[in-house]
N, C-alpha and C positions, 0 to 999 in steps of 0.2 A: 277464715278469710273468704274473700267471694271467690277467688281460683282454687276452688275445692276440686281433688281428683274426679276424675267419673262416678267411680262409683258413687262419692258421696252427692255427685249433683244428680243423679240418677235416684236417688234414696236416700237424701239429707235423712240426719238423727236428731231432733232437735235436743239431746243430749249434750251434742259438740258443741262447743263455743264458735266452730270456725264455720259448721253446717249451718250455726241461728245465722249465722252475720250473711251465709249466701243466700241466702232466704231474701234475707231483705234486700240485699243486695238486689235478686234477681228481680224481685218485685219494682223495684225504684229503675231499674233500666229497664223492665216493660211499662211505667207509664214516662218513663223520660223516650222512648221511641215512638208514645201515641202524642206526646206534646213536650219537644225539647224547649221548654221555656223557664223563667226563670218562676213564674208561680208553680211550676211541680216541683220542683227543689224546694219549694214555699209548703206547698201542699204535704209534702211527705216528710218537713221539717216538724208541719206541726204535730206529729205526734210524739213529737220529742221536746216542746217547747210550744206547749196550746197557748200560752198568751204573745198576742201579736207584735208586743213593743218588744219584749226579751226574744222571742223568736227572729225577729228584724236585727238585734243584735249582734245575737250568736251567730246569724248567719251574715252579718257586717265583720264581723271578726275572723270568719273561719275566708272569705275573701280576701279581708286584709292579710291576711297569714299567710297565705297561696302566692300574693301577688310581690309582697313587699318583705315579709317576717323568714319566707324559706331562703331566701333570697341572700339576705341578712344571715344568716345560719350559713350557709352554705361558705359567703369568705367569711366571717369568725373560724370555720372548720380549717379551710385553707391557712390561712393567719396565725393557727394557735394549734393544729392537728385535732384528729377525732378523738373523741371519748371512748374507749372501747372498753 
């Protein structure tokens, strides 16, 4: 995960599963503080999705899910209790 201890933000392993993911992390919040805009979200998506109509998608989805789907989850949770 990106809140990795000191140590390992000091001396990521790219070993760990949670040092790769600060990595990126940390990389994508130094260019989202040179340009908080929606094309660097854009720009650092395409390396996960280089074709522009499915990249436009995914990141149509992963929106709608933030705005509308967690939301939805959240009273289903209240409503029916949590999965644990």
């Amino acid at each position: 995960m990106p809140f990795v201890n000191e140590e390992h933000r000091q001396c990521p392993d790219s070993d760990i599963p949670g040092d790769r993911c600060y990595l990126h992390y940390r990389e994508f919040m130094d260019m989202w503080k040179r340009s908080p805009r929606w094309t660097t979200i854009d720009e650092y998506a395409e390396r996960i999705w280089p074709n522009p109509e499915i990249r436009a998608a995914a990141l149509a989805l992963l929106v709608f899910m933030d705005r509308h789907g967690n939301q939805y989850e959240a009273r289903k949770c209240g409503e029916n209790g949590d999965i644990l």
